[in-house]
N, C-alpha and C positions, 0 to 999 in steps of 0.2 A: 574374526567373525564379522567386523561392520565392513572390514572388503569385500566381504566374500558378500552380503549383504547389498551394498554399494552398487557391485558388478550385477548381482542378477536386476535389482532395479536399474541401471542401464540399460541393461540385455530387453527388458520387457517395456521400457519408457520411450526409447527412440522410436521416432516415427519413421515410416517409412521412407519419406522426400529428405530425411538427414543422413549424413553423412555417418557410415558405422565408426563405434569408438574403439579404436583399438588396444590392445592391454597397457602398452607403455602410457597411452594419453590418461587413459584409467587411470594407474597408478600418479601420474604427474600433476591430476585432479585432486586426487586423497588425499596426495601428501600436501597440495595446498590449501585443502580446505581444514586440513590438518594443523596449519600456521595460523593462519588466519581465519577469523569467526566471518562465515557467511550470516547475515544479517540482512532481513526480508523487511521492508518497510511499512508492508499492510497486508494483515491475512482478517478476515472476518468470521472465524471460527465461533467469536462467543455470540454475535447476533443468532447465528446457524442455532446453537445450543439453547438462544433464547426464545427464538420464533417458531423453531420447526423440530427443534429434537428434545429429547424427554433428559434434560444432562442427568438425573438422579440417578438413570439406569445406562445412563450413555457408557460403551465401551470404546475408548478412545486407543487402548493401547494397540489394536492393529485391527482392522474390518470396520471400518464406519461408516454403515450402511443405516439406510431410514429411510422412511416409507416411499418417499419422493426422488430419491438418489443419492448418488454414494459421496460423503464426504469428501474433500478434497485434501485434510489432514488426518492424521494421528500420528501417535509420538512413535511406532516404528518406524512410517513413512520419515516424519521429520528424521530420524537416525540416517536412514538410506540417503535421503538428500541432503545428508553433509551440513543440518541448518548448522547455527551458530547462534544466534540469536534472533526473536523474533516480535517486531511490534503486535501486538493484540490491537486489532480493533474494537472500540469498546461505543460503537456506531448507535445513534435512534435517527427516527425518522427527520428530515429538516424541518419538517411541518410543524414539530412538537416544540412548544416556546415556554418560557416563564418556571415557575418552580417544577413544573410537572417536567419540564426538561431535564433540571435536577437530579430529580428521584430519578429517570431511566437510564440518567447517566450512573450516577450509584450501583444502580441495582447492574448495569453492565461488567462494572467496573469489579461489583461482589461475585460476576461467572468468572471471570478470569481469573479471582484469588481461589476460588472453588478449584478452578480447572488445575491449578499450578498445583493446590494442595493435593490435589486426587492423584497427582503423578509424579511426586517428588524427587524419583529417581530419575526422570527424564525433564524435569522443567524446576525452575528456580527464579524468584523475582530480581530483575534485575533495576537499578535505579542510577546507573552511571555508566560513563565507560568503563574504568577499571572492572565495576563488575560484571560485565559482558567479558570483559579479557581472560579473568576469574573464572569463570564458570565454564566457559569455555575449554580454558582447561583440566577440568574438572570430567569433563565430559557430559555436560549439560547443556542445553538450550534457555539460554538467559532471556526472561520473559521480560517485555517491557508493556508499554499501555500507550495506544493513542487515542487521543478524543478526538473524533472525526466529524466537526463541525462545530461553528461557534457559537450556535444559538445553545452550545449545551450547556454554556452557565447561568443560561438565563439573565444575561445583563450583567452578571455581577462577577468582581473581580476579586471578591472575597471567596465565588465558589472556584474559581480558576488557582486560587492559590491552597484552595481543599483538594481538588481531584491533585494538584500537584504532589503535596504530604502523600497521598490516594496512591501515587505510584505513575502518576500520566507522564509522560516525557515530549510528549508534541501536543498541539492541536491546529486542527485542520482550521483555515477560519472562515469558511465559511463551506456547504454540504451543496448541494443542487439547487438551492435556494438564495436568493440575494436578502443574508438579514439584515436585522437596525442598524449596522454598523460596517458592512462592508459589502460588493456585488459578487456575486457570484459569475460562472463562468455560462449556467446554463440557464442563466433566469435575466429577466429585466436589469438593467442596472439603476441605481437610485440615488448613488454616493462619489459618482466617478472614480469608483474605486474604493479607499478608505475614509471612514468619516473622523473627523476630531476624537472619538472614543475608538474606534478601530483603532487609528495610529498609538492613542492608549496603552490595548489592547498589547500589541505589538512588546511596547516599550515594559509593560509588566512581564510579558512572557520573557523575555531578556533579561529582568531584573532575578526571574527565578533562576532560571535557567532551563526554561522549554523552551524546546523546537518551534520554531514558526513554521507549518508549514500551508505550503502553497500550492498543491491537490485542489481542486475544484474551484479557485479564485480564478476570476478575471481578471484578462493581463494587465490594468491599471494599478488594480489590488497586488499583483505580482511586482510590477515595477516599485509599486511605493513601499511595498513591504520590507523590499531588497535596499532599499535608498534609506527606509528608519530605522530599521535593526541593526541592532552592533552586533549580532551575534549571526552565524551563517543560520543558512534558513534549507528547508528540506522541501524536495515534491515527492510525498510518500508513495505514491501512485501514479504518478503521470507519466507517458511518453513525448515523442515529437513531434510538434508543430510542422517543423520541413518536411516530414514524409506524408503526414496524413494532417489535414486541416481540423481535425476534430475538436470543438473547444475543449474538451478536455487534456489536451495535450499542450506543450508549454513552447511558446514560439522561440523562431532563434534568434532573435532580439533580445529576450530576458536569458537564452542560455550565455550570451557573451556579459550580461551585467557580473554571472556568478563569480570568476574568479576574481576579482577586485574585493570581493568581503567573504568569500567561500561559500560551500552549498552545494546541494545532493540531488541531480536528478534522480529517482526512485523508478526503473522503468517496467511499465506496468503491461501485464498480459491479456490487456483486450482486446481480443479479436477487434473489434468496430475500432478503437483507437489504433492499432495498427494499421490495416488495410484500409483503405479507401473504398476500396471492391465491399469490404463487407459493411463500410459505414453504408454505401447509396442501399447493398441490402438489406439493412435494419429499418433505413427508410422506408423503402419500399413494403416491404413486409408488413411496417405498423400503418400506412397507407391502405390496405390490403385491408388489414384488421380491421378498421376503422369503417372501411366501407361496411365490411359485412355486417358490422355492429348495428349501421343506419338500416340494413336492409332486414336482417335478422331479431329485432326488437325483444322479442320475445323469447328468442332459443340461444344459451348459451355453448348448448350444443353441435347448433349448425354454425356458428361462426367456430369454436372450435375446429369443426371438419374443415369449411372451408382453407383456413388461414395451415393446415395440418397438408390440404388440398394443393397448396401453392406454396409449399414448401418442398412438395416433390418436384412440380413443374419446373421451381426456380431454386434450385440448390442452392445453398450455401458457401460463398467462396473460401476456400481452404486457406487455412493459416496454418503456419509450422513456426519452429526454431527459427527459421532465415530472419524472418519478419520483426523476431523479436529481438535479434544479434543486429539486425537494421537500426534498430530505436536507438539499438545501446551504440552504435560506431556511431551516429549522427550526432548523438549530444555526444562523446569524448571527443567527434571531430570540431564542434561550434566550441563548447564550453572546456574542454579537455578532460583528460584520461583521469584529472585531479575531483571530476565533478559529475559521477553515472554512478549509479547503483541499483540495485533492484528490490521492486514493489509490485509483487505479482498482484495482490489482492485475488489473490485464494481463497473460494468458501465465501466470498462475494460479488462472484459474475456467474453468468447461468453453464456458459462454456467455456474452455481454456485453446490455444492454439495445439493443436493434433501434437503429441507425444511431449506436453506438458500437459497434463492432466491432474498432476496432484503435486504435494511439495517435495516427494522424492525423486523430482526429475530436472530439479536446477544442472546437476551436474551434466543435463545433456547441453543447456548453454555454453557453460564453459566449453563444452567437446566441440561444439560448434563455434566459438571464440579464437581455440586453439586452434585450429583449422585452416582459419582466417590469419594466424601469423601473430596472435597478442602473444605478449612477453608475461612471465612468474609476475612481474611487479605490477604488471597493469589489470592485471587479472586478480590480484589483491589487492588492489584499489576497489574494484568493482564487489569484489565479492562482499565487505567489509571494512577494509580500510576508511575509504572514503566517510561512510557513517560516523564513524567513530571517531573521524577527525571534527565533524560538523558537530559530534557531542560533545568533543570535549571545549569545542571552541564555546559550544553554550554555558558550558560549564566555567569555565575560564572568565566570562562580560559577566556573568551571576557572582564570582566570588570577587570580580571588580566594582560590583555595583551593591556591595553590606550596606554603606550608609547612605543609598536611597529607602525612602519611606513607600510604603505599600500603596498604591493609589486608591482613592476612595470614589474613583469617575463615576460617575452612570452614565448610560446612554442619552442623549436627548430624545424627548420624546418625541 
């Protein structure tokens, strides 16, 4: 039944600029994602739940439609796309500092124990490798938690060692914003990267055994993060630097540091970070907007039309699979085949690349991987392997580091 399953999301997922999958590649998909647990580095399902959908009535198990537009997961869709395991974004705003940080990371952290409960037959907490391998074959999607940004412990390393017990497995360190502690990738910098409690920062997360990861830091923050940690370090979301300049993506000067201490690029499906074409057009666009906003003061309305107005005039350049089979060959060709995975961040960007639309449509990458001439083993790498090797290496510096003591840092003020 999940083939027959599998195959019609295929059938309905490929875009038309890909290449069609044919039944042997199908099947040579299933049976791999059948071995090995596909494992997604960022979906932002529970902010969706938190900001915009009513979860008390939310039906997640297949049709996740709401009043703005239709979800990007549910746990049929995850079946069809072969997940395996899947990080929860457990995201606030970067804006939001101090205890109040706290509480929204909690209360994030409380949708995703909601969401796993509400569907037990399709979702289970996962808190290690083993239990991602575990569940897996069980026939579940092993739930894990990432904290997407550093200001969410508000300073403190006491609440970083709480969200940990919590379930959290990474944290992002720092969100769109350059906090007290470290620069970010799209804001001012202020630290040259890490500050004396960043590097901290770092060195606790190691001591637990979370993920560092390097999603939204700037590359000094990258570099040094890579140089202090004993333990490999994750990009849950990001692509590459060498095809599309976009700070968000991770240059390929830091993709050669990875293999000397290990680490995961996580490659991520956004339109503007892929293409070039569609970053000058998101420029463009918010330029556009902007004007009208100066000229339109009063009507939300008319700047609506307009910017709605120059969206026909200047279409939008198209992304597909190619784009994103591009991200994933560039970083296994700089960093290797040992060091790509994927972080679509689903349910957290407004569009996806044409015939990636939801999470049951990973299997059209692979189609489109296999295509390309990857091998059963490198295509298990990406799907999962690789994650899991970066978890267990965090796992492994954590149970070598018992008899360090808890840090009691704070930030300087």
């Amino acid at each position: 039944m999940r083939s027959l399953i599998l195959l019609a999301a295929l059938a309905l997922a490929t875009p038309a600029t890909a290449q069609p999958i044919d039944p042997a590649t199908k099947k040579r998909i299933d049976r791999l994602l059948k071995a090995t647990p596909l494992i997604d580095g960022h979906n932002d399902l529970p902010e969706q739940l938190r900001e915009k959908y009513d979860f008390s009535v939310a039906n997640l198990a297949s049709g996740t439609h709401r009043r703005e537009k239709t979800l990007m997961t549910d746990m049929a869709r995850l079946r069809a796309g072969r997940v395996g395991a899947q990080f929860w974004s457990v995201y606030i705003d970067g804006t939001v500092t101090g205890d109040e940080a706290i509480r929204q990371t909690i209360e994030q952290i409380d949708i995703v124990d909601r969401l796993i409960a509400s569907y037990p037959e399709d979702l289970a907490l996962a808190r290690t490798a083993d239990d991602i391998v575990r569940l897996h074959k069980a026939g579940k999607v092993a739930s894990l938690i990432g904290i997407e940004g550093g200001r969410q412990i508000g300073g403190s390393l006491a609440a970083l060692r709480q969200f940990y017990r919590l379930g959290a497995r990474y944290m992002t360190l720092t969100h769109n914003q350059t906090t007290e502690w470290a620069d970010s990738a799209t804001d001012d910098p202020k630290h040259g990267g890490l500050s004396p409690f960043g590097l901290t920062v770092v060195g606790e997360m190691n001591r637990l055994g979370m993920l560092v990861d390097l999603s939204h830091v700037s590359p000094d923050v990258m570099r040094q993060a890579i140089a202090t940690s004993r333990a490999p370090v994750i990009f849950s979301h990001s692509s590459a630097a060498g095809l599309n300049g976009h700070p968000r993506n991770v240059p390929d000067d830091v993709l050669r540091l990875l293999p000397a201490k290990g680490g995961v690029v996580m490659v991520n499906w956004v339109p503007g970070f892929l293409s070039p074409a569609v970053w000058r057009w998101d420029g463009l666009r918010s330029a556009e907007e902007a004007r009208l906003k100066s000229i339109h003061r009063a009507s939300t309305t008319a700047v609506a039309a307009g910017v709605k107005a120059w969206e026909v005039a200047n279409p939008r350049p198209a992304v597909t699979v190619t784009e994103v089979a591009d991200h994933v060959e560039h970083v296994a060709k700089v960093a290797g085949h040992d060091h790509v995975g994927i972080g679509a961040d689903l349910d957290g960007i407004p569009y996806t690349p044409t015939g990636l639309e939801g999470v049951e449509t990973y299997p059209v990458l692979f189609g489109e991987l296999i295509r390309r001439g990857w091998s059963d083993a490198n295509l298990a790498k990406l799907a999962g392997g690789n994650a899991l090797h970066a978890l267990r290496g965090a796992e492994a510096v954590a149970a070598s580091m018992t008899a360090v003591a808890p840090s009691l840092a704070r930030p300087t003020p």
